[in-house]
VOBA-1610 file (N, C-alpha, C; in pm, whole numbers, padded with zeros to 5 digits, always signed):
BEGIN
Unk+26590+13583-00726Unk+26608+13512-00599Unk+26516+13391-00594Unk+26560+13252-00528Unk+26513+13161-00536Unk+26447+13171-00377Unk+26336+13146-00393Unk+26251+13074-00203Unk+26250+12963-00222Unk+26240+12885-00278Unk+26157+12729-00230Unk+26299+12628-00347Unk+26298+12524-00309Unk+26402+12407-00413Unk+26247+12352-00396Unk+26256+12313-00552Unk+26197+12172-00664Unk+26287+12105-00648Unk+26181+11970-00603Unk+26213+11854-00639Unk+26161+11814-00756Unk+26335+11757-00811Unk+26312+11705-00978Unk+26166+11567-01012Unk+26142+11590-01089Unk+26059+11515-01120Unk+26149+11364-01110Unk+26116+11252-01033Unk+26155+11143-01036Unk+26111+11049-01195Unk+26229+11031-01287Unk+26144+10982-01329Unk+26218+10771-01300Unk+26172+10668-01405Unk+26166+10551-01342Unk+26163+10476-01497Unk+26228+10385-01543Unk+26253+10265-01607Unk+26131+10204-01684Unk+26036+10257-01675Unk+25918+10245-01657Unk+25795+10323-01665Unk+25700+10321-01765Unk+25558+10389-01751Unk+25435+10286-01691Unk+25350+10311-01651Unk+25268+10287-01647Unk+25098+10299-01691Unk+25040+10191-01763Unk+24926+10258-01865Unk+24766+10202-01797Unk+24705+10246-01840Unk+24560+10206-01791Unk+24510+10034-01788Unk+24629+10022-01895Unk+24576+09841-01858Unk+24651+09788-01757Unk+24791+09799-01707Unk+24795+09769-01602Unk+24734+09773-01464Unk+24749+09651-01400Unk+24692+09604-01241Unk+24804+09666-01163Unk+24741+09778-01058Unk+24785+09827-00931Unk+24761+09779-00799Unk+24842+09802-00708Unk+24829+09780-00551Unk+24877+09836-00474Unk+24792+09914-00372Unk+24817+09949-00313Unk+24836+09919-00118Unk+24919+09970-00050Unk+24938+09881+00095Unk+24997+10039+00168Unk+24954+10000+00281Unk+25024+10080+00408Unk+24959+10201+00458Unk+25028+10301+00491Unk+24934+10405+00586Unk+24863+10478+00525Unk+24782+10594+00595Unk+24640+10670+00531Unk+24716+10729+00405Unk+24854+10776+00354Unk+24887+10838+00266Unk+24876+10755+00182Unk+24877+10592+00134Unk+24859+10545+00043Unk+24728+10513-00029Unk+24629+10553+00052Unk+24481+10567+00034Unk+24448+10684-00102Unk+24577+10774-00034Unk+24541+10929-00150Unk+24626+10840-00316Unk+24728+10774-00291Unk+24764+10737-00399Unk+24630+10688-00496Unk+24607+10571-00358Unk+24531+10498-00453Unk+24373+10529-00518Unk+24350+10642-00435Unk+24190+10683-00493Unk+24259+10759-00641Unk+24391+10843-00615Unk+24396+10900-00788Unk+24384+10802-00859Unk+24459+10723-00852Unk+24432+10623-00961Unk+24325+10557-00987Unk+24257+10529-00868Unk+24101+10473-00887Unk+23987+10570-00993Unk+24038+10710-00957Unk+23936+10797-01011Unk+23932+10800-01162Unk+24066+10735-01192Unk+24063+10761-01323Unk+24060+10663-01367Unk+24002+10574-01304Unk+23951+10444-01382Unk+24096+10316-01438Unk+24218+10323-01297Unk+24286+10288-01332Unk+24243+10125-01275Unk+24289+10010-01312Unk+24265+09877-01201Unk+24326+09880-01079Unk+24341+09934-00963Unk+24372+09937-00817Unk+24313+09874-00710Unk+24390+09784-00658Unk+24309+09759-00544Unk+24430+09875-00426Unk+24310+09812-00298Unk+24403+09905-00155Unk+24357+09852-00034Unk+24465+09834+00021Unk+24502+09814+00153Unk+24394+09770+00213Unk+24379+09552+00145Unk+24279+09523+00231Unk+24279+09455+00350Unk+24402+09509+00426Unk+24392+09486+00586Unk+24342+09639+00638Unk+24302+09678+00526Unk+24299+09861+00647Unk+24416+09909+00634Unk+24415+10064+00672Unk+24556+10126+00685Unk+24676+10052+00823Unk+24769+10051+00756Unk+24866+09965+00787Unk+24962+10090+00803Unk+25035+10107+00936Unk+25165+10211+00957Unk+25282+10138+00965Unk+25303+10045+01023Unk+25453+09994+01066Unk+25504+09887+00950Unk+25620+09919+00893Unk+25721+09822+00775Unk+25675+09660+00809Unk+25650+09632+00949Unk+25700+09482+01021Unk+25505+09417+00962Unk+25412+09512+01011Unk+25288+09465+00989Unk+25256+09467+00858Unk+25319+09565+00784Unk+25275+09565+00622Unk+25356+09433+00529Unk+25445+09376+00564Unk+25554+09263+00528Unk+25454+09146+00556Unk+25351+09138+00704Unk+25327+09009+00745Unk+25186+09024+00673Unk+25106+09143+00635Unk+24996+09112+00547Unk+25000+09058+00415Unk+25134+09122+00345Unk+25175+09076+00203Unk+25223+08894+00235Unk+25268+08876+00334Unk+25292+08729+00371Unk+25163+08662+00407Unk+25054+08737+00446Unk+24925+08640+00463Unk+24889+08662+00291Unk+24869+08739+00229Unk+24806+08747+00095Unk+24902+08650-00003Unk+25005+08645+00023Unk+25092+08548-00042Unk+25138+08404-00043Unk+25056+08356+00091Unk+25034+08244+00120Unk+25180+08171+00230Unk+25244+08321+00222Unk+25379+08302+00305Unk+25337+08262+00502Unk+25208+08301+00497Unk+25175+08287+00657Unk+25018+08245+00621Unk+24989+08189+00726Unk+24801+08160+00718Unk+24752+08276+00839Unk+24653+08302+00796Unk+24534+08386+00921Unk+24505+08260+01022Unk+24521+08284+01121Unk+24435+08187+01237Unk+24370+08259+01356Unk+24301+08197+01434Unk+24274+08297+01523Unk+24329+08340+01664Unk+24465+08314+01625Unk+24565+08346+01717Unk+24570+08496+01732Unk+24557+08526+01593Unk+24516+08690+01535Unk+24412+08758+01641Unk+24301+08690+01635Unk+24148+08793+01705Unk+24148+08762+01850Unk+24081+08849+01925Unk+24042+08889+02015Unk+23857+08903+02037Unk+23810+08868+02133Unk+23684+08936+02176Unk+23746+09056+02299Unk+23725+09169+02247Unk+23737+09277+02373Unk+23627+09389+02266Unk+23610+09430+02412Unk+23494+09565+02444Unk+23337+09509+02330Unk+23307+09454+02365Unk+23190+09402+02291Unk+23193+09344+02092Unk+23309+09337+02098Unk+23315+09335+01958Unk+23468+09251+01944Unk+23471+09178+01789Unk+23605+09108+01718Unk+23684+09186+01710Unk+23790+09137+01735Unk+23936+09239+01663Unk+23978+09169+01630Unk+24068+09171+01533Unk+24203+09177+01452Unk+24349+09246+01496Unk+24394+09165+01526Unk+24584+09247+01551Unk+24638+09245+01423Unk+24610+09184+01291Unk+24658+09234+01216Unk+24613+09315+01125Unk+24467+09340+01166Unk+24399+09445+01089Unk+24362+09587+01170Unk+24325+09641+01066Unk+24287+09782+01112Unk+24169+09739+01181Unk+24069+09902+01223Unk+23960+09863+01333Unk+23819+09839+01252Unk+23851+09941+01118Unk+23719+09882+01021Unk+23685+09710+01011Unk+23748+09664+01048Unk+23691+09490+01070Unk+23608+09503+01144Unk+23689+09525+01283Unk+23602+09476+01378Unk+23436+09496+01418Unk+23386+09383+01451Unk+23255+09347+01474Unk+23189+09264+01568Unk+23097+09292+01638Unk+23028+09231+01749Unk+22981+09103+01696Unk+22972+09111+01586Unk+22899+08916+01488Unk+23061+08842+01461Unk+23057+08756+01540Unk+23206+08706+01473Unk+23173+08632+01330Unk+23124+08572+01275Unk+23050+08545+01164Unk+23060+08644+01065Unk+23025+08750+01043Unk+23044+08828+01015Unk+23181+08912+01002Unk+23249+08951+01133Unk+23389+08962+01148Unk+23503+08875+01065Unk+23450+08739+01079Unk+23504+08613+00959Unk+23525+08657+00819Unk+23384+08702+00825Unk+23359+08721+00654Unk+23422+08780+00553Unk+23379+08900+00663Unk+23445+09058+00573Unk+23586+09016+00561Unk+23684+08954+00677Unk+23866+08973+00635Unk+23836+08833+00555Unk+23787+08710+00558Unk+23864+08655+00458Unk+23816+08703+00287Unk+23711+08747+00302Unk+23676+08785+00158Unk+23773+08879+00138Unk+23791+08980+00161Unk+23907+09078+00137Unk+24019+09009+00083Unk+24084+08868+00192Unk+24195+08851+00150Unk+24178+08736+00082Unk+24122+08663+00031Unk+24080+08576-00068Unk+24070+08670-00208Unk+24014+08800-00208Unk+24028+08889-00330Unk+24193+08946-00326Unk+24226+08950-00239Unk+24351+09012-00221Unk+24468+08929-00285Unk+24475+08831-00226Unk+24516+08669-00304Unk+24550+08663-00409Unk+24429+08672-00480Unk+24390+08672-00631Unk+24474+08801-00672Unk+24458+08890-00667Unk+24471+09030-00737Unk+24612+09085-00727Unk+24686+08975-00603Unk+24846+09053-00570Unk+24933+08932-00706Unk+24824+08818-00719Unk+24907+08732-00818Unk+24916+08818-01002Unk+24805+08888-01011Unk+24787+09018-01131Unk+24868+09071-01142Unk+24942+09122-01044Unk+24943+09273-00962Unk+25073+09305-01062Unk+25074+09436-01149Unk+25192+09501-01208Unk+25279+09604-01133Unk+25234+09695-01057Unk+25292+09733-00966Unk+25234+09778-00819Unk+25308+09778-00718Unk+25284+09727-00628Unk+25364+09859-00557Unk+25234+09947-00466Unk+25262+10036-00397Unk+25265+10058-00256Unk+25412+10081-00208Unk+25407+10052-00043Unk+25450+10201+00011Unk+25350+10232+00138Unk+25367+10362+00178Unk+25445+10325+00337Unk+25555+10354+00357Unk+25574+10368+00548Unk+25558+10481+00610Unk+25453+10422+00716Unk+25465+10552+00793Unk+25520+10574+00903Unk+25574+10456+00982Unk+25628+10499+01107Unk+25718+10383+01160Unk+25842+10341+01210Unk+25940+10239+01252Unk+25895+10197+01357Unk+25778+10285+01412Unk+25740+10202+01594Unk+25665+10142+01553Unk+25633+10025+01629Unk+25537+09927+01633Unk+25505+09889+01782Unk+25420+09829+01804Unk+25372+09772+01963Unk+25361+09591+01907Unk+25419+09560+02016Unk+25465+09411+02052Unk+25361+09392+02135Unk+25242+09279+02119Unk+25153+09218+02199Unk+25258+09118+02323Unk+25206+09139+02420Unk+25319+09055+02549Unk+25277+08927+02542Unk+25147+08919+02547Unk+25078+08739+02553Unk+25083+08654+02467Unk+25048+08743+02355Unk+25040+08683+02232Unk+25196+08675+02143Unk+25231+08712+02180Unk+25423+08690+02129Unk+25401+08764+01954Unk+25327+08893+01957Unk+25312+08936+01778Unk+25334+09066+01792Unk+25388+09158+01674Unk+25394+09221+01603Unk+25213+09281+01563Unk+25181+09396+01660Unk+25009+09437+01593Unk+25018+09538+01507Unk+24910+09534+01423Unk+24872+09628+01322Unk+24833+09762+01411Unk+24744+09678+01510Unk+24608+09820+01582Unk+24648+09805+01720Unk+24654+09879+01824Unk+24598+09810+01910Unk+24458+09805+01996Unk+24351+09877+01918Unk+24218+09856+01935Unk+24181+09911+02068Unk+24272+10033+02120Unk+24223+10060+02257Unk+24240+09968+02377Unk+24292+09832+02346Unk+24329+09737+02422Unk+24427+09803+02475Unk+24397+09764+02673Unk+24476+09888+02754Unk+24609+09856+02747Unk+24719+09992+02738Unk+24844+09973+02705Unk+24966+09876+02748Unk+24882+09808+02929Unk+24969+09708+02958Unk+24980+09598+02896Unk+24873+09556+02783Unk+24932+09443+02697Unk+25049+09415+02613Unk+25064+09633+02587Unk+25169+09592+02464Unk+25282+09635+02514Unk+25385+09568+02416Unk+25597+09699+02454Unk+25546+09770+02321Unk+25575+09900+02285Unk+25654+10024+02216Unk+25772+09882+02171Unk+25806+09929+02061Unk+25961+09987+01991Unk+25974+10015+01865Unk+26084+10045+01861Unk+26106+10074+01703Unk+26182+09979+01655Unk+26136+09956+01497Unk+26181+09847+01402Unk+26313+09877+01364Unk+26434+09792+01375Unk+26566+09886+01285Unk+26576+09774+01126Unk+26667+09873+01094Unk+26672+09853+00950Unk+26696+09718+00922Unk+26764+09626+00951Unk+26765+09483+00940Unk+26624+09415+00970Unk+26537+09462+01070Unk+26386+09394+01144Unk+26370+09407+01033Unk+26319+09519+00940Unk+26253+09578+00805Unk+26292+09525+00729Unk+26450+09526+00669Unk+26477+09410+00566Unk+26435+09260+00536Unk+26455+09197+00671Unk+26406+09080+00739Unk+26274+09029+00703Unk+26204+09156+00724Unk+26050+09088+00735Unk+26008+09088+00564Unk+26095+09168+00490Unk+26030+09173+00338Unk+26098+09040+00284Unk+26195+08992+00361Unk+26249+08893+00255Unk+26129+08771+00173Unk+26059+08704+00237Unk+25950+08587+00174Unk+25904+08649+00122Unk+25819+08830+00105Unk+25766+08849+00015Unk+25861+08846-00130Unk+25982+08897-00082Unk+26016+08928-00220Unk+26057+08746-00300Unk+26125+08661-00191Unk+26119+08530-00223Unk+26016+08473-00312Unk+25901+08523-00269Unk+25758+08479-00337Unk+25743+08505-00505Unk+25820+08678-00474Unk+25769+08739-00616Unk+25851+08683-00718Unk+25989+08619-00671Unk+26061+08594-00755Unk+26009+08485-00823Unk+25971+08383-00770Unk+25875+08297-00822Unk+25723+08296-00868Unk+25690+08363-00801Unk+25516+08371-00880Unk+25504+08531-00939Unk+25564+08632-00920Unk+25516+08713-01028Unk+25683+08814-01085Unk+25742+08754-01156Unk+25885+08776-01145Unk+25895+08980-01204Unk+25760+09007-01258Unk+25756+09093-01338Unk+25733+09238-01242Unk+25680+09152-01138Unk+25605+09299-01045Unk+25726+09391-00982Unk+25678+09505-01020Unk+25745+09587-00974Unk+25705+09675-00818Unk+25826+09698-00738Unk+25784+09793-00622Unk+25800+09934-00585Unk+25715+09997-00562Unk+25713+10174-00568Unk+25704+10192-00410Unk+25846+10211-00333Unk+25839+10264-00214Unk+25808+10387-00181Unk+25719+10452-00086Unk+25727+10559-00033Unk+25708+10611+00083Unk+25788+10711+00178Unk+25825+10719+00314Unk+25700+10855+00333Unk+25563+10811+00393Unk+25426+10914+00437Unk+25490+11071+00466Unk+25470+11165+00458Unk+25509+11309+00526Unk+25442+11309+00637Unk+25342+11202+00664Unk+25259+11208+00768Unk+25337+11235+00913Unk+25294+11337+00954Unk+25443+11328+01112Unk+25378+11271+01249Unk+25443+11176+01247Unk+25358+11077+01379Unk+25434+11206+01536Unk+25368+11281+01546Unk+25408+11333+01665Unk+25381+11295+01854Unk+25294+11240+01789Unk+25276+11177+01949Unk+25396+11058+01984Unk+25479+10988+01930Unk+25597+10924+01919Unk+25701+11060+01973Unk+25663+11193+01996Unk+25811+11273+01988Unk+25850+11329+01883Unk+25876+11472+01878Unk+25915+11519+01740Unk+26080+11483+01692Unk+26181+11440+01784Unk+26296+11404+01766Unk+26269+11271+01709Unk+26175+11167+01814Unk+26145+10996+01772Unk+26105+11007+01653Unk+25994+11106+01640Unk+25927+11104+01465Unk+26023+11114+01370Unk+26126+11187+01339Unk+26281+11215+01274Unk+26376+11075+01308Unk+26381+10988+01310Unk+26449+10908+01403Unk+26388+10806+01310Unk+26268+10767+01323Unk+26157+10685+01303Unk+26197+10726+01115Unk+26169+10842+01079Unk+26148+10829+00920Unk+26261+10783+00873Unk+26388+10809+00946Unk+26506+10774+00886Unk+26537+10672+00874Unk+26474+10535+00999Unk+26501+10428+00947Unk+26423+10406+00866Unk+26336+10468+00838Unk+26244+10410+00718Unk+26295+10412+00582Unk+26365+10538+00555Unk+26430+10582+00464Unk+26568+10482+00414Unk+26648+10449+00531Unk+26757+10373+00564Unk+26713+10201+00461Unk+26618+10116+00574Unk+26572+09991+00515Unk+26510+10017+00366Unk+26452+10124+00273Unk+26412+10149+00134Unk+26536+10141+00039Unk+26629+10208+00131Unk+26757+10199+00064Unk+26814+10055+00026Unk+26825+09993+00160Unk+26891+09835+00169Unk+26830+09781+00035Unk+26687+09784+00048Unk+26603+09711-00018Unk+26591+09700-00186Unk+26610+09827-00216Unk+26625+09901-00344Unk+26836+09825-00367Unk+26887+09795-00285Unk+27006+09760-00301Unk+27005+09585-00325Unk+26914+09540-00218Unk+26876+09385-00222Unk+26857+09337-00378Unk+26709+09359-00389Unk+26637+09315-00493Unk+26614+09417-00617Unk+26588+09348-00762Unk+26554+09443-00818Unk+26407+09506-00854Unk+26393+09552-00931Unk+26291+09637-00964Unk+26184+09678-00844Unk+26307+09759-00741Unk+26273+09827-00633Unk+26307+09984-00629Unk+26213+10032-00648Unk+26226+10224-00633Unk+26142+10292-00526Unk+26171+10424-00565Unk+26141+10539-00452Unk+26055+10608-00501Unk+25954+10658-00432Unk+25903+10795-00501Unk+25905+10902-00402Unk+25941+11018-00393Unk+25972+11106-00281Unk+25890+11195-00225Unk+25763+11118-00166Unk+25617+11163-00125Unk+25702+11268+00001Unk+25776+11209+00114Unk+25834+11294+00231Unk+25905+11378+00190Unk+26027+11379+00048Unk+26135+11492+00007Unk+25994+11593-00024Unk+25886+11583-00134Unk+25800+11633-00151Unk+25750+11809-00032Unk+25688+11740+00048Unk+25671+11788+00140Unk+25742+11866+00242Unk+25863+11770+00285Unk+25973+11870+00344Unk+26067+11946+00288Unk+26067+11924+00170Unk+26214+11969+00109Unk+26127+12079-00004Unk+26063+12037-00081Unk+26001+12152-00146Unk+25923+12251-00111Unk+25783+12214-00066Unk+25662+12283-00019Unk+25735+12354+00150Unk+25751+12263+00223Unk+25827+12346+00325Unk+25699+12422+00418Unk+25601+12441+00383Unk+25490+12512+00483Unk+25383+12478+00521Unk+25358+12493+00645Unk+25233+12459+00704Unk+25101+12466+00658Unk+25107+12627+00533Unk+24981+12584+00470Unk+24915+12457+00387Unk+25044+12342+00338Unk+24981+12268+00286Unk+24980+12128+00354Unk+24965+12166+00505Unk+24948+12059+00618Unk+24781+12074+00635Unk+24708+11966+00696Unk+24601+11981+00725Unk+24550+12072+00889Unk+24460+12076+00896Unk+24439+12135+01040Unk+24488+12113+01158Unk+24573+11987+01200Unk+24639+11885+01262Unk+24796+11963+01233Unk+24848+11996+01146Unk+24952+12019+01079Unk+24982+11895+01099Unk+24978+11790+01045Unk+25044+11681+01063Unk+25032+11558+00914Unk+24872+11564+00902Unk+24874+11545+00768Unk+24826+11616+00663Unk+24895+11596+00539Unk+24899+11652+00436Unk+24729+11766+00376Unk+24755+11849+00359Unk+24681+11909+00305Unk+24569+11908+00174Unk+24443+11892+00103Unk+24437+11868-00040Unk+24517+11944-00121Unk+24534+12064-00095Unk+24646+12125-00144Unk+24753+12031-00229Unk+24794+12005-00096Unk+24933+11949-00098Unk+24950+11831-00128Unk+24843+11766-00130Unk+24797+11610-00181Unk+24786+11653-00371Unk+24738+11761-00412Unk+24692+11816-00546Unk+24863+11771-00593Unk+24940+11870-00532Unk+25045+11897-00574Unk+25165+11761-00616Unk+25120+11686-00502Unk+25202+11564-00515Unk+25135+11470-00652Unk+25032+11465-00663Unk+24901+11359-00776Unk+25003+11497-00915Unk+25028+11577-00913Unk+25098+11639-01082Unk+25189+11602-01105Unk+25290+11586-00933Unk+25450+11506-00984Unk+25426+11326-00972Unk+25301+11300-00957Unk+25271+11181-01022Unk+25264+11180-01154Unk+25184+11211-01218Unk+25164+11238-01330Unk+25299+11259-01479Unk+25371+11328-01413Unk+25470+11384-01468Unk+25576+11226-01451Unk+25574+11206-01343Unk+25658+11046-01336Unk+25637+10901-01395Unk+25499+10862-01393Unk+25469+10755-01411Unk+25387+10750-01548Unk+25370+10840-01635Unk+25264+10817-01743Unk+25306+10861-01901Unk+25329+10796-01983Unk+25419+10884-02087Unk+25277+10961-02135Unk+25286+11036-02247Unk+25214+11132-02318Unk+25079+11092-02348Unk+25093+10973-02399Unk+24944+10895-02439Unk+24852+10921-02352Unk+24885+10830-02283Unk+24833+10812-02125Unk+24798+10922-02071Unk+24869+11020-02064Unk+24829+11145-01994Unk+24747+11210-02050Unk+24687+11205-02209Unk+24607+11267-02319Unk+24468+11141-02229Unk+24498+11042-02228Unk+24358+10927-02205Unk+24329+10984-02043Unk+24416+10997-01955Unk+24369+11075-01832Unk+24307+11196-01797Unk+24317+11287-01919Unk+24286+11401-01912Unk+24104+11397-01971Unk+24094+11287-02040Unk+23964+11288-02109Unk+23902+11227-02013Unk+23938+11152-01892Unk+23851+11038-01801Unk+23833+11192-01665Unk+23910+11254-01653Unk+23887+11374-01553Unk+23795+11455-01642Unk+23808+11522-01711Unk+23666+11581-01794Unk+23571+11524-01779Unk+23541+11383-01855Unk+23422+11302-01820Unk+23366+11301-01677Unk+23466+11319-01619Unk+23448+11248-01431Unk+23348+11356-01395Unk+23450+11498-01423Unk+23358+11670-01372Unk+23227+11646-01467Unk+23212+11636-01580Unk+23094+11643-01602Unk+22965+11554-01552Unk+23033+11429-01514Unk+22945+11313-01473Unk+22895+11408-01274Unk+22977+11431-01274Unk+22959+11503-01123Unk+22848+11656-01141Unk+22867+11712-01235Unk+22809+11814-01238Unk+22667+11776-01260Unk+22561+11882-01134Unk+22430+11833-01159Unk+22343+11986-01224Unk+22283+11930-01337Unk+22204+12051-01404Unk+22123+12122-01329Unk+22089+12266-01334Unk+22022+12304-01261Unk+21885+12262-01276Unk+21771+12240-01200Unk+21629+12224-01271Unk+21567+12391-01239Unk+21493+12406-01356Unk+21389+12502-01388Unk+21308+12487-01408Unk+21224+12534-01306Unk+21054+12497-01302Unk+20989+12599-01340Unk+20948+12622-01433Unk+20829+12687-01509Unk+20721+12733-01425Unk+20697+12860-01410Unk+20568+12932-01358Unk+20451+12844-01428Unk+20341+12869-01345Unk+20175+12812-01375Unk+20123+12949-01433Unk+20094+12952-01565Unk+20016+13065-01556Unk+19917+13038-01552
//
């Protein structure tokens, strides 16, 4: 008797090896991508606007890093004693605007640089709603606790999403014709949106990956959400929240990485950089010798 369906190992057109340049973009689930790969000493950068949830805000950061839009400070705000950013997360913000300056353009001045490298290029969605600033006529990343009458709610539909990727991909065709894109839809379940809206919400997400993967080429999937809902199926490998992913369940997804993206070599050179890693981590015991 069968309990649980496997999902097949995805595999892709494509390996990926230690000398390639990675990137990573979008919500807290692409953070877990990108530290595996960091750990093993792969080249990765990540998400240097901060975690990014909505398709519409992750399109207009790859359009500031791409030179498709400029930063101005149409963007920031002074509220509650400190800088914000609408298109960044809240780790910017800072009471020194000087400072506040610093940190995002250095980020995206490195960012700049590193998306023109960049061999493949990892985008996580986590959610189709977004909040519309009223004054400011934008599309926000955060909204920083800024009280809710500033912003509208809605959700992005599949054309908004197509829409907003087009200049990036315009860009790539011309400046990096080679880069490839690894979509993936978060298991993260935005429940405060509604558990019907949250279902609603992934599907267009799912929907515009499709278009997109139909648009342009060397556009794929990796099935971080089939993962989760369709295989694992249980709450034990949700976190305390049940909402996001578990280490567990984060473990489980980093093997059907493994199994997808790395031929044999590679996986022999990964296995020796995780050994090294545990031993570099492991601290000897000290033994102190009696005085006689």
């Amino acid at each position: 008797m069968k309990f649980r369906t496997i999902i097949p190992v995805p595999l892709y057109p494509f390996k990926i090896s230690l000398k390639n340049h990675l990137f990573f973009m979008g919500s807290c689930f692409s953070e877990h991508f990108a530290h595996f790969f960091q750990e093993r000493r792969f080249k990765a950068n990540d998400n240097p606007f901060g975690i990014l949830f909505n398709p519409l805000s992750i399109a207009f950061a790859l359009d500031l890093m791409t030179g498709n839009r400029v930063l101005s400070e149409h963007f920031f705000q002074y509220f509650d004693g400190k800088w914000i950013s609408f298109v960044h997360h809240g780790k910017f913000s800072h009471p020194d605007k000087e400072v506040f300056l610093s940190n995002i353009h250095h980020e995206l001045s490195e960012a700049q640089e590193s998306i023109q490298q960049t061999d493949y290029l990892f985008i996580t969605l986590g959610t189709s709603y977004y909040y519309f600033h009223r004054e400011k006529q934008m599309v926000v990343a955060n909204c920083h606790k800024v009280p809710a009458a500033a912003f509208e709610k809605k959700c992005a539909n599949i054309q908004q999403i197509t829409e907003a990727f087009k200049p990036f991909f315009a860009w790539r065709n011309l400046s990096n014709p080679s880069l490839k894109i690894i979509f993936t839809v978060s298991p993260v379940r935005h429940l405060a949106d509604g558990f019907h809206e949250n279902q609603l919400s992934k599907s267009i997400l799912h929907l515009a990956v499709k278009e997109l993967m139909e648009q342009y080429k060397d556009v794929y999937y990796f099935p971080s959400y089939e993962i989760f809902n369709d295989d694992l199926r249980d709450y034990r490998f949700y976190d305390k929240d049940l909402c996001h992913p578990s280490p567990q369940g984060i473990e489980y997804v980093e093997e059907i990485v493994l199994q997808s993206f790395f031929d044999e070599p590679t996986v022999q050179q990964i296995k020796i950089i995780e050994k090294e890693n545990k031993q570099l981590q492991h601290r000897p015991l000290l033994i102190v010798e009696e005085k006689k």
